[in-house]
C-alpha positions in Angstrom: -4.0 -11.7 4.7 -7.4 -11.8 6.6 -7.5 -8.7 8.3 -7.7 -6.2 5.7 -8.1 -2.7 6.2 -9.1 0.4 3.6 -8.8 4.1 3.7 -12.6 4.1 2.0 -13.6 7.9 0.6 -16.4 9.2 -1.5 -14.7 9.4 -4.7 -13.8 7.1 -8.0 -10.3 6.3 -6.7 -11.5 5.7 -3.5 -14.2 2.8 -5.1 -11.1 0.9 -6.8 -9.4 0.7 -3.8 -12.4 -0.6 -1.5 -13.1 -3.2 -4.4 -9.3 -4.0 -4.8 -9.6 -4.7 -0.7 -12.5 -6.7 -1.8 -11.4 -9.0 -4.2 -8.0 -9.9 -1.9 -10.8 -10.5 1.0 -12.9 -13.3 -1.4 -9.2 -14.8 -2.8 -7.7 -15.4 1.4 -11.1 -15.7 2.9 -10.6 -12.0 4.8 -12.8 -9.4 6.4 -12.4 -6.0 5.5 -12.6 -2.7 7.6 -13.6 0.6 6.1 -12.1 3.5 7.3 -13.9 6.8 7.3 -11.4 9.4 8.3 -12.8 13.2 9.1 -9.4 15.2 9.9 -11.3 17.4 12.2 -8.2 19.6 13.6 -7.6 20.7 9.8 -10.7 23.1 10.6 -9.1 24.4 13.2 -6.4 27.7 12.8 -4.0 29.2 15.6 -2.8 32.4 15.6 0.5 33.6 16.2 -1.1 34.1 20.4 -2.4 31.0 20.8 -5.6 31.6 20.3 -8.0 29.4 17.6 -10.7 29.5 15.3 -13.0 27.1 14.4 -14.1 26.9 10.2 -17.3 25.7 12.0 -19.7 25.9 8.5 -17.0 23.8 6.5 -16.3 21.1 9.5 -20.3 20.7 9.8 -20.5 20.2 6.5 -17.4 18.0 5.5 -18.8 15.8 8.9 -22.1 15.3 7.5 -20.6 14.3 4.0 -18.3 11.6 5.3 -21.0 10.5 7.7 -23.5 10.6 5.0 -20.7 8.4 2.8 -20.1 6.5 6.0 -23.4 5.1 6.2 -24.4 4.4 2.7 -21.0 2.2 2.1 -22.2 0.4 5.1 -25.6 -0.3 3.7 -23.8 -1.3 0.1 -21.0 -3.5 1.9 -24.0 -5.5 3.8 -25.0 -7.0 0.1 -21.7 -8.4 -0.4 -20.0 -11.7 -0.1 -17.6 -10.5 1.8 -17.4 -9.8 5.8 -17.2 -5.9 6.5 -17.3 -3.0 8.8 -17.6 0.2 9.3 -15.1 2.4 11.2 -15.7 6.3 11.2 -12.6 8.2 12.8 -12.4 12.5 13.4 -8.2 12.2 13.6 -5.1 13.4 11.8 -5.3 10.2 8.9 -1.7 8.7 10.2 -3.0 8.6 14.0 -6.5 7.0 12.4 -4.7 4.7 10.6 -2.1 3.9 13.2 -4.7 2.8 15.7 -7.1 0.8 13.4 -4.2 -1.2 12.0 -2.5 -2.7 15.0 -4.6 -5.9 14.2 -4.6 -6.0 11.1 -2.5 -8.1 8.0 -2.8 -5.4 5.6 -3.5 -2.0 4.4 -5.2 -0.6 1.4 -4.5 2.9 -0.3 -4.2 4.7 -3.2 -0.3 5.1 -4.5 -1.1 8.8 -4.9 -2.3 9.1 -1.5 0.1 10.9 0.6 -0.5 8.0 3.3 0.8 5.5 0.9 4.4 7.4 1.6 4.3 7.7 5.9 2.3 4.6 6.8 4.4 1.7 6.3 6.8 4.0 8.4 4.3 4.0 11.0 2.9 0.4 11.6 4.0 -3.1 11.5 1.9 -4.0 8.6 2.6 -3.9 5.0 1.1 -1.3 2.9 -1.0 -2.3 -0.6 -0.9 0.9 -2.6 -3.4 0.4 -5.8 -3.6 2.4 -9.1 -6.6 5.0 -8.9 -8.1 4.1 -12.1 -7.8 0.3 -11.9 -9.0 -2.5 -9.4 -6.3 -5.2 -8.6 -7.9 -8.3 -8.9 -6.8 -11.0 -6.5 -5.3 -13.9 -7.3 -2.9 -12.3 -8.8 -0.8 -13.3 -12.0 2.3 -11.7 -12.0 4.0 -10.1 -9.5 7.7 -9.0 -9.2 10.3 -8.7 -6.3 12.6 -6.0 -5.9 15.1 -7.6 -4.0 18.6 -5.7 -2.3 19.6 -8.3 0.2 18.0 -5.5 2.5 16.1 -5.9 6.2 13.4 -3.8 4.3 13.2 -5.8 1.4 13.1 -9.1 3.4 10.0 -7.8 5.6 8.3 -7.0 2.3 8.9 -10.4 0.8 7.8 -12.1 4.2 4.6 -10.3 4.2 3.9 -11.2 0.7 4.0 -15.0 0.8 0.1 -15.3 1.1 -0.6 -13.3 -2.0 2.4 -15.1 -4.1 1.2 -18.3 -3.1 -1.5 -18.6 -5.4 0.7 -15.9 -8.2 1.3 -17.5 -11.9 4.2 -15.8 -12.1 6.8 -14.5 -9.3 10.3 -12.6 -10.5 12.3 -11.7 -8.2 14.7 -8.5 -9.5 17.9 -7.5 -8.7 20.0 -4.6 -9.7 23.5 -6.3 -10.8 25.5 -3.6 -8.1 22.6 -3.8 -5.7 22.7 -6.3 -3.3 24.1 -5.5 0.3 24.6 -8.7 2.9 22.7 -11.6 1.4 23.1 -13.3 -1.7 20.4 -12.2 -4.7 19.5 -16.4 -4.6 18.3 -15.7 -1.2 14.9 -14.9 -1.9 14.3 -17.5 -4.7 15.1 -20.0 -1.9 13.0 -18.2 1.3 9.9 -18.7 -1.8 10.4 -22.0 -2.4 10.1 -23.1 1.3 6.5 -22.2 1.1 6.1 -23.9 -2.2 6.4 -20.8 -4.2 8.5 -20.9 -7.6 10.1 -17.7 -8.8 12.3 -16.9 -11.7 15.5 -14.4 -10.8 16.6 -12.0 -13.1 20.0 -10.1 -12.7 19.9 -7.0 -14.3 22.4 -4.7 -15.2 22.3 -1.2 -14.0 21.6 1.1 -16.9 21.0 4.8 -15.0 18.8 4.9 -11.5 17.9 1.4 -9.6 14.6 2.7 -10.1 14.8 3.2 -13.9 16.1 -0.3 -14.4 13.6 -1.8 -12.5 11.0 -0.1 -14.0 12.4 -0.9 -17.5 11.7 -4.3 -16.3 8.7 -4.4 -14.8 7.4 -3.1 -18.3 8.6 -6.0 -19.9 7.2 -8.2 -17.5 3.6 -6.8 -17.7 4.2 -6.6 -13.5 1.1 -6.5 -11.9 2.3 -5.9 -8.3 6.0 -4.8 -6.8 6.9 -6.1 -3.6 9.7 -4.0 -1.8 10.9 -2.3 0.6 9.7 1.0 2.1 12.1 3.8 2.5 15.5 2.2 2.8 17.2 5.9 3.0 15.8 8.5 4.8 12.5 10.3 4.0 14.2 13.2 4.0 17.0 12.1 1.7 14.1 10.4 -0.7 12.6 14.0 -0.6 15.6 15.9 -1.8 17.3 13.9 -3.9 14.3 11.1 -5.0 14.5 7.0 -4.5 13.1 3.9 -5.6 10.3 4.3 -2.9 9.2 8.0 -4.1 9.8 7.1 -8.0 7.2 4.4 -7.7 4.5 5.9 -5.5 4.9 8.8 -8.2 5.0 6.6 -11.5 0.8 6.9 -12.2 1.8 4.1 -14.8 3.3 1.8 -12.9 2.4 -1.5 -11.4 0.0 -1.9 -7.7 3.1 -2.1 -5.1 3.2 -3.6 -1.3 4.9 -1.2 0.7 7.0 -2.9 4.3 9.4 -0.7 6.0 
């Protein structure tokens, strides 16, 4: 994971994530890219006749923050040890984000950050969604698998081969009634074809998938989850929850990459 890219914003969740993106970048050798997103058209109001107005006080004045911003993370990220850029965008976040990452190996947000849900339905990258109050500090030492047997789930675990190569400890989970089309071994053998050892644990369903993995990933002192994005619907996830949404919304819970 070279190519790193980071939603980057003025505020104290928005640090941790630019230094999580950091520390991966000095651990694989990696550049990162900054994004600086203005959502201009959220200024802009149309009435019922098609007509607009323009909140043109508030736009000048949220522009010249996030240039302000813009500039002075580009004077701090000079004085690192780490290759970086720039990149200031005035788009809806998902187009921003959409277009910056078609080149890139990974993207960084904040699990609270309503991107962390619709991006890795949008690009054909995984999705690192980091804790707001803590920096994920690369490499890592234990990171778990939530594994199903599905396509989603063995995107995820693809992608994540560079950051478990250097990992401690790798688990790789499974929900006893889970697995659909490929044996739970599966993924214990895909890892040690690129030398990685991993432990599996079988666990027995006690409620939600979601509740069972999380009583594991407790025990386990989990760092990182590795799964996969979205296996139901949005939608669905939105009316009646899923793993996905219960651990974007868990604030306690470990850093997780997101592949859909």
């Amino acid at each position: 994971m070279r190519s790193i890219l980071v939603h980057a914003e003025d505020s104290p969740a928005g640090s941790a994530r630019v230094e999580s993106a950091l520390s991966l970048a000095r651990a694989t050798d990696g550049h990162v890219t900054l994004l600086v997103d203005t959502p201009v058209s959220r200024f802009i109001a149309v009435d019922a006749m098609g007509g607009g107005t323009v909140a043109t006080e508030a736009l000048k004045e949220e522009l010249a923050n996030d240039d302000r911003y813009a500039a002075a993370i580009d004077v701090r990220m000079a004085r690192q040890d780490v290759p970086c850029d720039v990149v200031r965008t005035e788009g809806e976040p998902i187009d921003a984000f959409k277009d910056a990452a078609r080149l890139v190996d990974v993207v960084v947000l904040g699990r609270r950050d309503a991107l962390a849900g619709d991006l890795p339905l949008a690009i054909r990258a995984p999705v690192l969604a980091v804790n707001d109050a803590a920096v994920l500090t690369f490499p890592l030492s234990r990171v778990a698998v939530a594994w199903d047997g599905s396509s989603e789930a063995a995107y995820a675990l693809r992608c994540a081969v560079p950051l478990l190569a250097k990992c401690a400890e790798v688990t790789v989970l499974t929900v006893a009634d889970a697995p659909e089309g490929y044996p739970a071994t599966d993924a214990v053998t895909y890892l040690s074809r690129h030398g990685i050892k991993a432990e599996q644990h079988m666990l027995q369903r006690i409620g939600a998938i979601e509740e069972t993995l999380a009583r594991e990933l407790v025990m386990l002192d989990s760092e990182l989850l590795v799964m996969g994005a979205f296996k139901h619907s949005r939608l669905r996830e939105f009316l009646f929850g899923g793993v996905t949404r219960y651990f974007l919304e868990d604030p306690g819970g470990p850093a997780l990459l997101l592949a859909h």
